[in-house]
Backbone as ProteinMPNN parsed JSONL, in Angstrom:
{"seq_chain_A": "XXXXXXXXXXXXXXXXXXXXXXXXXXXXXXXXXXXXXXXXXXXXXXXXXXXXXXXXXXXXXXXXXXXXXXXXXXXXXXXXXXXXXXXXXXXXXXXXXXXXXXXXXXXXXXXXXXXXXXXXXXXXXXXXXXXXXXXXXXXXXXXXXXXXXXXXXX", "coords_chain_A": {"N_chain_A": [[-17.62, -3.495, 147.201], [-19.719, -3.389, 144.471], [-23.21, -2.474, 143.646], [-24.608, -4.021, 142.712], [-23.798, -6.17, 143.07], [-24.152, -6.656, 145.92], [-27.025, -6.463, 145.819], [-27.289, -9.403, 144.922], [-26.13, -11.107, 146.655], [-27.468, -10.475, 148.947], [-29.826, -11.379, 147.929], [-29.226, -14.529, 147.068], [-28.678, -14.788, 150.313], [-31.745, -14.564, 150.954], [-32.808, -16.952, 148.87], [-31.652, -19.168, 150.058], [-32.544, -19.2, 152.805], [-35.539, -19.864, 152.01], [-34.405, -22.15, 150.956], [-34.263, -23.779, 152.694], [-36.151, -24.273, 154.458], [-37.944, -25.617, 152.478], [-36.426, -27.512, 152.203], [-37.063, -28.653, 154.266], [-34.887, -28.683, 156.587], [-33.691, -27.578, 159.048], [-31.185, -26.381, 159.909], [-29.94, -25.513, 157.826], [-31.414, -23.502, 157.16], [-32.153, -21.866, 159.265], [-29.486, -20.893, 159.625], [-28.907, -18.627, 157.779], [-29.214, -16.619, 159.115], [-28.616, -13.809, 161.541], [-26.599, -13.908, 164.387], [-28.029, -12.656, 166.197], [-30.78, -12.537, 164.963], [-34.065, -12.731, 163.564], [-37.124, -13.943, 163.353], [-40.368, -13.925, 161.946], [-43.268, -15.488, 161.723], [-45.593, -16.877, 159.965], [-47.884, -17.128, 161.458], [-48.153, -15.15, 163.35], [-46.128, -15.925, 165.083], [-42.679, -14.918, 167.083], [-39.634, -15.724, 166.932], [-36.307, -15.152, 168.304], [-32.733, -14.935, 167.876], [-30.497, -16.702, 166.571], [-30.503, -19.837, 167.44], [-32.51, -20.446, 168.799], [-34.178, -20.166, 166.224], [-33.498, -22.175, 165.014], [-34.015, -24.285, 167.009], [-37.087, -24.115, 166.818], [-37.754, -23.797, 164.382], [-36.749, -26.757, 164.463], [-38.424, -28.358, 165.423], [-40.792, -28.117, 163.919], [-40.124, -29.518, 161.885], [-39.754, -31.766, 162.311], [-42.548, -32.609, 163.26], [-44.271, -32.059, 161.551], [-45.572, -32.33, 158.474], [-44.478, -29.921, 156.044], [-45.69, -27.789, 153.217], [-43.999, -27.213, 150.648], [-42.546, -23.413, 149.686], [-43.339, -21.593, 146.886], [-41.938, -19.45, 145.101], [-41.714, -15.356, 144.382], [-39.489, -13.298, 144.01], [-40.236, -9.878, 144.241], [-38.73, -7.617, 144.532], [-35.023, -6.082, 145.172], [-33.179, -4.778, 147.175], [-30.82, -2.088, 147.821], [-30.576, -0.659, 151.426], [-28.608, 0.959, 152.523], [-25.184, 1.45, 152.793], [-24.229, -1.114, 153.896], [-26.712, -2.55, 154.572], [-29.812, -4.245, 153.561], [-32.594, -5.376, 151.254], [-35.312, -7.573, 150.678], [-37.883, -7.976, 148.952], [-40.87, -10.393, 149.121], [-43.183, -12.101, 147.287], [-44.835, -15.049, 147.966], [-46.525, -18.579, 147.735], [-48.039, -22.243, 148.359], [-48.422, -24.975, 147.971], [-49.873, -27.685, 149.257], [-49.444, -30.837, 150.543], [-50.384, -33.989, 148.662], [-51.998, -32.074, 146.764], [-52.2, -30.146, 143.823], [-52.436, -27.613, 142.931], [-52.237, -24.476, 143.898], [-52.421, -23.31, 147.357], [-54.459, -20.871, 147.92], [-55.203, -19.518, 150.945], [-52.693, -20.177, 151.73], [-51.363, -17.84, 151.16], [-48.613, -15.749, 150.968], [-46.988, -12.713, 151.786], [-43.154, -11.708, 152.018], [-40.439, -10.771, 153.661], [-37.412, -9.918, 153.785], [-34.934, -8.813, 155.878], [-30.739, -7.359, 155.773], [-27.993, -7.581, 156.748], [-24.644, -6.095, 156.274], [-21.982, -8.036, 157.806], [-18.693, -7.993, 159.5], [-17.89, -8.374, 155.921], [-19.829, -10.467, 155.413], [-23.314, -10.758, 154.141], [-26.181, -10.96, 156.778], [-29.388, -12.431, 157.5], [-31.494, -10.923, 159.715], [-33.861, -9.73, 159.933], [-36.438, -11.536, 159.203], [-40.057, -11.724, 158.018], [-42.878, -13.726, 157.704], [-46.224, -12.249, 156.178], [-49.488, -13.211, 156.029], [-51.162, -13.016, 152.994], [-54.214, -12.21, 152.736], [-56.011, -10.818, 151.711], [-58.582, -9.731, 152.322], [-62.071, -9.715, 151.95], [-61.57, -9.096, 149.087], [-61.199, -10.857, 146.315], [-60.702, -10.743, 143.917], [-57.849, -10.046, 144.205], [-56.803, -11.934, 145.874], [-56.883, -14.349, 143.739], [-55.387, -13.011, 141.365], [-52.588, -12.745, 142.66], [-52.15, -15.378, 142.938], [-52.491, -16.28, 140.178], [-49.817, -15.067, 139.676], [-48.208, -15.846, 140.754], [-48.294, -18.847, 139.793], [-46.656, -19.373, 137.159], [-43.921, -19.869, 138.644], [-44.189, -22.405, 139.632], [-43.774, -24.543, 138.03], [-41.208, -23.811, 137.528], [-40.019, -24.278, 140.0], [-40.447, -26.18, 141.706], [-40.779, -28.558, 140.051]], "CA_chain_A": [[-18.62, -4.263, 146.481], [-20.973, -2.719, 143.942], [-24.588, -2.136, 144.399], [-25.592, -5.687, 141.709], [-22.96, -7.708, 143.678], [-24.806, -6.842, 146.973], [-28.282, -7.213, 145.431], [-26.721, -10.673, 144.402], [-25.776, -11.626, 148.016], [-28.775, -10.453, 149.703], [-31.377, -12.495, 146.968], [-28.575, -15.531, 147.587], [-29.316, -15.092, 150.953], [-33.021, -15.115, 150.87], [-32.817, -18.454, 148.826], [-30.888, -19.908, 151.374], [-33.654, -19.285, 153.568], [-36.271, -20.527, 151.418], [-34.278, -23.896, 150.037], [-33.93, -24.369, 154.002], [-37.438, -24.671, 154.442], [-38.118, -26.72, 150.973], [-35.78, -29.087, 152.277], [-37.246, -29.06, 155.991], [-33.691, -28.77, 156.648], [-33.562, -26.71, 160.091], [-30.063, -26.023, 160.3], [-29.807, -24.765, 156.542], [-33.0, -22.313, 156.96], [-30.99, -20.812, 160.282], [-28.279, -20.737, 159.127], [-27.997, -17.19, 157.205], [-29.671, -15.339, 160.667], [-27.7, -13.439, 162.162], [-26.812, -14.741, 165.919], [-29.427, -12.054, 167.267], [-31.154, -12.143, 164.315], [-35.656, -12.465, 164.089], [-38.096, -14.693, 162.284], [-41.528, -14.072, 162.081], [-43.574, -16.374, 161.307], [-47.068, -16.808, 159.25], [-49.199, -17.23, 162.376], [-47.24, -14.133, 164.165], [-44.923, -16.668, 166.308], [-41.638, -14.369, 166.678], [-38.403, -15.823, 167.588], [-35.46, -13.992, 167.749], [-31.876, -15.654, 168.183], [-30.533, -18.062, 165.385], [-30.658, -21.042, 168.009], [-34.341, -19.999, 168.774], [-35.419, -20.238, 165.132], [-33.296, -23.242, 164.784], [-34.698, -24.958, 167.851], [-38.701, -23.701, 166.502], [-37.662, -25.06, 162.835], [-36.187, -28.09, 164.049], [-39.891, -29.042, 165.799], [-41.774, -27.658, 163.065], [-39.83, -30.05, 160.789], [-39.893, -33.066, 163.145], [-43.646, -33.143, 163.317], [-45.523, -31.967, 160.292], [-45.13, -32.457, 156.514], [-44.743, -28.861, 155.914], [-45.383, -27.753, 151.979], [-42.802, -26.128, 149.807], [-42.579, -22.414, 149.351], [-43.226, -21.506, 145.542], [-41.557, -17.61, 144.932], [-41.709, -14.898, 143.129], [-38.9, -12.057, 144.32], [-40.851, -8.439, 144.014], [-37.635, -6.06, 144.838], [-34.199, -6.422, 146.283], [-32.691, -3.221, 147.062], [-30.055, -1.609, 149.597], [-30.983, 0.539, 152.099], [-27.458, 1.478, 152.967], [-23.763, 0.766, 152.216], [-24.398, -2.404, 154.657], [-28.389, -3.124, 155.078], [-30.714, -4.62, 152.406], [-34.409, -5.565, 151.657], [-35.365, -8.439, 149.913], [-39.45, -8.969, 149.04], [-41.266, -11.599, 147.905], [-44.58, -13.068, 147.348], [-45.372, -16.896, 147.915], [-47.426, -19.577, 147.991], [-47.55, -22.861, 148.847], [-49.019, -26.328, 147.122], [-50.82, -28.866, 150.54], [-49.148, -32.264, 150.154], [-51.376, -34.558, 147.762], [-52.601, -31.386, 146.159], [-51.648, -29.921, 142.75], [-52.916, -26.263, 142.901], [-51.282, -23.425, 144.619], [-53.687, -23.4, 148.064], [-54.86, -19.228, 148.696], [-55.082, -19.11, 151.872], [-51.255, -19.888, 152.267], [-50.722, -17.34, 150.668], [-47.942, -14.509, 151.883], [-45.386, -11.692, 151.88], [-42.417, -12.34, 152.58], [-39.519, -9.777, 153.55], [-35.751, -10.099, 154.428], [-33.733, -7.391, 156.05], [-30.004, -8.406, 155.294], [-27.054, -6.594, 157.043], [-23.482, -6.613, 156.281], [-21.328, -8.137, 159.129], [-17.378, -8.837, 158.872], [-17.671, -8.872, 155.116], [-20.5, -11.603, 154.841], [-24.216, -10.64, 154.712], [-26.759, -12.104, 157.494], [-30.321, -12.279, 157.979], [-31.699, -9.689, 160.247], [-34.92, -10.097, 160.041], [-37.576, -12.717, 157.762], [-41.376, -11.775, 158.072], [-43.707, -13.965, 156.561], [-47.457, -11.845, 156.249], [-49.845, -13.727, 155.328], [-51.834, -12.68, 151.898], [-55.515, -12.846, 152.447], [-57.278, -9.638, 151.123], [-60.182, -9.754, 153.048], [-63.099, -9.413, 151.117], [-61.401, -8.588, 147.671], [-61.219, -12.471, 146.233], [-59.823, -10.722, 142.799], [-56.544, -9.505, 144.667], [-56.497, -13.627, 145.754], [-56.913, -14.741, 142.224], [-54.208, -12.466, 141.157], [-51.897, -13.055, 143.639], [-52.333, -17.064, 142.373], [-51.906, -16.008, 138.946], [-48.757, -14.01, 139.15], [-46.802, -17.178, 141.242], [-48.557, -20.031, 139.002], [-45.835, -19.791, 136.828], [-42.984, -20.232, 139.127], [-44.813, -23.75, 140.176], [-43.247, -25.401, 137.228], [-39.586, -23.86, 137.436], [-39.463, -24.252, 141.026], [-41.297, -26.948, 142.414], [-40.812, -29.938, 139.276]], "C_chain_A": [[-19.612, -3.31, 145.807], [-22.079, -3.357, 144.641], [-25.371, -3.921, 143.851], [-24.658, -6.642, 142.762], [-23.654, -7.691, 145.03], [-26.351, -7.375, 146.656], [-28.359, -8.323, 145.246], [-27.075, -11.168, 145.761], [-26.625, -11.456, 148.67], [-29.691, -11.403, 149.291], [-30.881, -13.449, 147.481], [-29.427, -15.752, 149.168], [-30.79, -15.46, 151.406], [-33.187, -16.264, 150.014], [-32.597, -19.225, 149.295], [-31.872, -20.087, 152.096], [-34.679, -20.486, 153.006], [-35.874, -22.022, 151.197], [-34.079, -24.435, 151.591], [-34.991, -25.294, 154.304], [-38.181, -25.737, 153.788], [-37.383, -27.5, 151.205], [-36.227, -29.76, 153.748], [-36.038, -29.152, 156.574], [-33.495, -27.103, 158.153], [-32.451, -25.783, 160.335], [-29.669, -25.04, 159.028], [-30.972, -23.197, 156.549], [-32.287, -21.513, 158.289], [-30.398, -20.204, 160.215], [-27.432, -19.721, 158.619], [-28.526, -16.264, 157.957], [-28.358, -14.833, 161.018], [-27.544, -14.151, 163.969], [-27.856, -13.86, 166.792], [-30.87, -11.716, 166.468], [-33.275, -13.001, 164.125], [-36.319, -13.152, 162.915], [-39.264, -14.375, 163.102], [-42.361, -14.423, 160.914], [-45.423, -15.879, 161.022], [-48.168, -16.598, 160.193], [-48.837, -16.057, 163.47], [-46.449, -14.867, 165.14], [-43.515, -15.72, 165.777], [-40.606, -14.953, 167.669], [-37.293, -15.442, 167.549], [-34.201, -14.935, 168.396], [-31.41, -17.175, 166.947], [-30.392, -19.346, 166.586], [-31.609, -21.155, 168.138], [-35.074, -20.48, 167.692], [-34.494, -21.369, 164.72], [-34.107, -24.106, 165.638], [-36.393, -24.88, 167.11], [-38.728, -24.468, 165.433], [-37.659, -26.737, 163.047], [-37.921, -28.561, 164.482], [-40.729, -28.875, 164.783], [-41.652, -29.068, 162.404], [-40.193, -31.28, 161.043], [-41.313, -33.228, 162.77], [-45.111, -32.268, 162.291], [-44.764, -31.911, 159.317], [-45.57, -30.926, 155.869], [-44.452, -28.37, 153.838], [-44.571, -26.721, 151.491], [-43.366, -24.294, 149.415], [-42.297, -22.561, 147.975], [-43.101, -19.549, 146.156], [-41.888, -16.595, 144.246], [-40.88, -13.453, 144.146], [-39.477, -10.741, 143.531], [-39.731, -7.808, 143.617], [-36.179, -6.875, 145.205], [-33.553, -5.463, 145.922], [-31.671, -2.946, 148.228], [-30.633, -0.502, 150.107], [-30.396, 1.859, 152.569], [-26.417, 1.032, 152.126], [-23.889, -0.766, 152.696], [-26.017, -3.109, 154.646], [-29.011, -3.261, 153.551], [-31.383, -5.362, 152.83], [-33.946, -6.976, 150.44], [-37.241, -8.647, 150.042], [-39.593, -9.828, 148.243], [-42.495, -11.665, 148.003], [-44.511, -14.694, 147.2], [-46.512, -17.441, 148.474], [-47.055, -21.171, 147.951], [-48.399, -24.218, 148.235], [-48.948, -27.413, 148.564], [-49.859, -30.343, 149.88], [-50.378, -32.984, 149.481], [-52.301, -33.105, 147.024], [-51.686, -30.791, 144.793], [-51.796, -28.236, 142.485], [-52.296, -25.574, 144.108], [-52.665, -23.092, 146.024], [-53.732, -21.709, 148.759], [-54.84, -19.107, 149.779], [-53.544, -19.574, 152.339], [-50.384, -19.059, 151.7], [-49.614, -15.628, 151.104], [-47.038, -13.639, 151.116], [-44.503, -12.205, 152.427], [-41.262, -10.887, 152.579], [-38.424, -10.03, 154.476], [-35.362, -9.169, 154.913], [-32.658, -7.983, 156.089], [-29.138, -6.774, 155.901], [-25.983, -7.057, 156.884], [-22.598, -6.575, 157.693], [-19.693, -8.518, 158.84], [-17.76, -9.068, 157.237], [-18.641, -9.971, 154.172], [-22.305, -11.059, 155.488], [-25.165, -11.642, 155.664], [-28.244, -11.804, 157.532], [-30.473, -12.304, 159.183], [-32.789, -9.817, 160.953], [-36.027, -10.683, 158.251], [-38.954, -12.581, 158.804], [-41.668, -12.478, 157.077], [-45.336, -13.32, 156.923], [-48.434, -12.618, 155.204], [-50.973, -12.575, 154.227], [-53.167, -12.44, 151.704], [-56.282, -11.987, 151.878], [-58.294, -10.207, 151.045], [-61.046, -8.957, 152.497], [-63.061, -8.642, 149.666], [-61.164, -9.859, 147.158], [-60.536, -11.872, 144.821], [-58.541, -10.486, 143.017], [-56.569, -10.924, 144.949], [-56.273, -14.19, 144.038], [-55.767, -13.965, 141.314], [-53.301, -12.038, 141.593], [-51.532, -14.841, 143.269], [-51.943, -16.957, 141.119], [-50.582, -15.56, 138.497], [-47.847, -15.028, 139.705], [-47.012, -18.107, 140.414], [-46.937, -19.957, 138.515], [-44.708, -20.271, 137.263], [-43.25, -21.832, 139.818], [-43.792, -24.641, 139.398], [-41.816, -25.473, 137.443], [-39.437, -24.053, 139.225], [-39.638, -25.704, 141.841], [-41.193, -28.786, 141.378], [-39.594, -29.985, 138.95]], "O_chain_A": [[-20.269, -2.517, 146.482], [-22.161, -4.178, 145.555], [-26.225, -4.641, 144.368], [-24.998, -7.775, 143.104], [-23.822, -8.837, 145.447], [-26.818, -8.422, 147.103], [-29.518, -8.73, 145.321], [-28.2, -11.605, 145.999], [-26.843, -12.476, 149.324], [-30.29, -12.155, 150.061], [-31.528, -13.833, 148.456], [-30.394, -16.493, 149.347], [-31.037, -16.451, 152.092], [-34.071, -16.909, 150.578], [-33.253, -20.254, 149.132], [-32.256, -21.256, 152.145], [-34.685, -21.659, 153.379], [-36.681, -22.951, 151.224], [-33.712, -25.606, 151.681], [-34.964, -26.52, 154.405], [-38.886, -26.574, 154.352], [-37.438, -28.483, 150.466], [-35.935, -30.853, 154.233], [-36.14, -30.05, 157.41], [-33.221, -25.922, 157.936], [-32.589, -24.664, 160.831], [-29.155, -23.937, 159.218], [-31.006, -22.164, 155.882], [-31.886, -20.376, 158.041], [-30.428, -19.028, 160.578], [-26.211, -19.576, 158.68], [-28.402, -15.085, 157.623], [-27.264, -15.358, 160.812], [-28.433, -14.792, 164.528], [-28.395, -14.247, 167.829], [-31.79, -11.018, 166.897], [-33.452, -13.973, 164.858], [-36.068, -12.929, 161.73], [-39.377, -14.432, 164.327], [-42.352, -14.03, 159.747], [-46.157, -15.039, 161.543], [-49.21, -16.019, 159.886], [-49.393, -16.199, 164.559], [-46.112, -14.217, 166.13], [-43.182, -15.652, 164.594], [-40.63, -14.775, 168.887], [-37.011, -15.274, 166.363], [-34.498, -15.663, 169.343], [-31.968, -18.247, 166.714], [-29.718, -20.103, 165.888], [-32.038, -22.159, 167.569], [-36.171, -21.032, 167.78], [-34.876, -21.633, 163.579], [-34.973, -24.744, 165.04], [-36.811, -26.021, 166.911], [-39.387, -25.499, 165.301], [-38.165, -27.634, 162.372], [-38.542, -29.16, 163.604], [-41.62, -29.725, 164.791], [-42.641, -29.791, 162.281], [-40.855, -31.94, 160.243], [-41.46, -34.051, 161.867], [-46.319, -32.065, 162.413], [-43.589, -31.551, 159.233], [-46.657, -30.708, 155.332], [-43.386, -28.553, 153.251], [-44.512, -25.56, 151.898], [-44.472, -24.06, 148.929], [-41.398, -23.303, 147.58], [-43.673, -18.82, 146.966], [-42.512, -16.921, 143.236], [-41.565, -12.724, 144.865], [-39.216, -10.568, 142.341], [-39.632, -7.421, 142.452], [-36.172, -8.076, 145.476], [-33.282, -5.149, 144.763], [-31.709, -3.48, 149.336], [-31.106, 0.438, 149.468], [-30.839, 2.972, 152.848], [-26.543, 0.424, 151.063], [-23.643, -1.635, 151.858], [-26.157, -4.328, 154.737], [-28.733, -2.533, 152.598], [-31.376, -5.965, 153.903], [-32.955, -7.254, 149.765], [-37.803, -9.271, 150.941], [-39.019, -10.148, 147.202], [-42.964, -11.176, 149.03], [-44.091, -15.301, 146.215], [-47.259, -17.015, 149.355], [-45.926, -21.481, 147.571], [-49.55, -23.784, 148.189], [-47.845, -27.894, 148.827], [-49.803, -30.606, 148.678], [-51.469, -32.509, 149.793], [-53.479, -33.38, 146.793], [-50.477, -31.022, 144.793], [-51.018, -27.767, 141.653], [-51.928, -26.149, 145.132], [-53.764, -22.678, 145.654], [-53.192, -21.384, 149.816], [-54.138, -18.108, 149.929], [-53.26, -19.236, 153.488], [-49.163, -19.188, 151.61], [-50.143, -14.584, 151.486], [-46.489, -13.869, 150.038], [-44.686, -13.083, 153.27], [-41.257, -10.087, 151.643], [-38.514, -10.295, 155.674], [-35.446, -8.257, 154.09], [-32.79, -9.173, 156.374], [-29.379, -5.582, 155.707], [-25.823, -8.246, 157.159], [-22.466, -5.62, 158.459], [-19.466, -9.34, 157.952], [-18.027, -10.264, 157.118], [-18.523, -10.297, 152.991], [-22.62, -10.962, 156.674], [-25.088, -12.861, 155.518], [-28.387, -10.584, 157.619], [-29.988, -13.166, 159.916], [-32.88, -9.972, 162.171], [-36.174, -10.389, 157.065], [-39.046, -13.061, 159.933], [-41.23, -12.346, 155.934], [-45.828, -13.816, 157.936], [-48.296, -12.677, 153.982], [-51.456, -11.531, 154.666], [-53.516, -12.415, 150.524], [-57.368, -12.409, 151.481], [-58.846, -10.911, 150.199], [-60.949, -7.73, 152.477], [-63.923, -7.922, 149.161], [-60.52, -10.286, 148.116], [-59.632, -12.629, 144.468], [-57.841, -10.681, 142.023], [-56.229, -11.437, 143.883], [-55.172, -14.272, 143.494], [-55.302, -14.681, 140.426], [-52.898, -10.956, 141.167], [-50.398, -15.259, 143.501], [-50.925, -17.593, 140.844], [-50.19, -15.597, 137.33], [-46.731, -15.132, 139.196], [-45.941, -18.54, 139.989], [-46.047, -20.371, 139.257], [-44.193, -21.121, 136.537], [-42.359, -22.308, 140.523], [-43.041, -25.397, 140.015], [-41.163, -26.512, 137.544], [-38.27, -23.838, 139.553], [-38.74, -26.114, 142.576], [-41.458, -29.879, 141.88], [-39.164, -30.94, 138.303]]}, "name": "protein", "num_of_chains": 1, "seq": "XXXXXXXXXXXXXXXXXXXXXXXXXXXXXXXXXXXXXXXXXXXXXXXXXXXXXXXXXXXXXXXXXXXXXXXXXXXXXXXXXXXXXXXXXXXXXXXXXXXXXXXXXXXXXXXXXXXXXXXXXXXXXXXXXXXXXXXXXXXXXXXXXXXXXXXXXX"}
C-alpha cells in the first residue's frame, strides 16, 4: 500500500469514529478500536478495551442528547510502515443552539495501527481547547471550524 492509500484509511478511520458519535450510534463509534485499543475522553475518563468504550458510549448515548462533532482534520501522517496519526480540531453546536459553543471546544488525535491488513484505532484523545486566558486563540479556533458547520452539520 502506498503512503496516500494509508493516509486514506487512517482519515476513513477517524470518520468512522466521528460519524459514530454524530449518530450516537455506540457500536459504530467502537467499532474501528482495536480489541485492546484506548479512548480518552474530554473530561479525562480513559477506557481502554473496545467493549469498555462500547459499554461507556452505549450509557453516554442512552442518557444525554449529546451534540454533534463539527471537524476540521489538521494532519494525517504515518509514523511507520504500519502506525498512523490522525489530528483534528472540533467543536461542537448545544442542542437548540446555532453557534459553535467555545468551551467544547477540542483536539482531537487518532493513533491508527495496521493489523492483519486492516487498520484499527489505537488510541482517540479528545483535549479539550480552552486557552486559558488568551480569548483570541478561542475566537480563532471558532473561526477556522465555522466553516465546516455548513458542510458538515446541514
Amino acid at each position: 500500500m502506498d503512503t496516500a492509500t494509508c493516509e486514506d484509511a487512517i482519515r476513513s478511520l477517524y470518520q468512522k469514529v466521528i460519524k459514530g458519535w454524530n449518530d450516537h450510534n455506540a457500536a459504530d463509534m467502537s467499532a474501528p478500536f482495536a480489541a485492546d485499543g484506548e479512548l480518552i475522553g474530554f473530561d479525562g475518563s480513559q477506557m481502554i478495551g473496545r467493549k469498555t468504550i462500547f459499554t461507556h458510549l452505549h450509557d453516554i448515548f442512552s442518557h444525554h442528547r449529546t451534540p454533534p462533532f463539527v471537524y476540521k482534520i489538521k494532519s494525517v501522517c504515518l509514523l511507520g510502515e504500519e502506525v498512523g496519526m490522525v489530528r483534528a480540531m472540533v467543536g461542537m453546536i448545544p442542542p437548540g443552539k446555532d453557534e459553535l459553543e467555545p468551551t467544547l471546544h477540542a483536539h482531537q488525535t487518532l493513533v491508527a495501527k495496521k493489523q492483519d491488513e486492516q487498520w484499527e484505532d489505537v488510541l482517540f484523545q479528545n483535549t479539550p481547547a480552552q486557552f486559558h486566558g488568551r480569548p483570541e486563540l478561542v475566537e480563532q479556533f471558532t473561526e477556522e471550524l465555522r466553516p465546516y458547520v455548513q458542510q458538515q452539520l446541514l
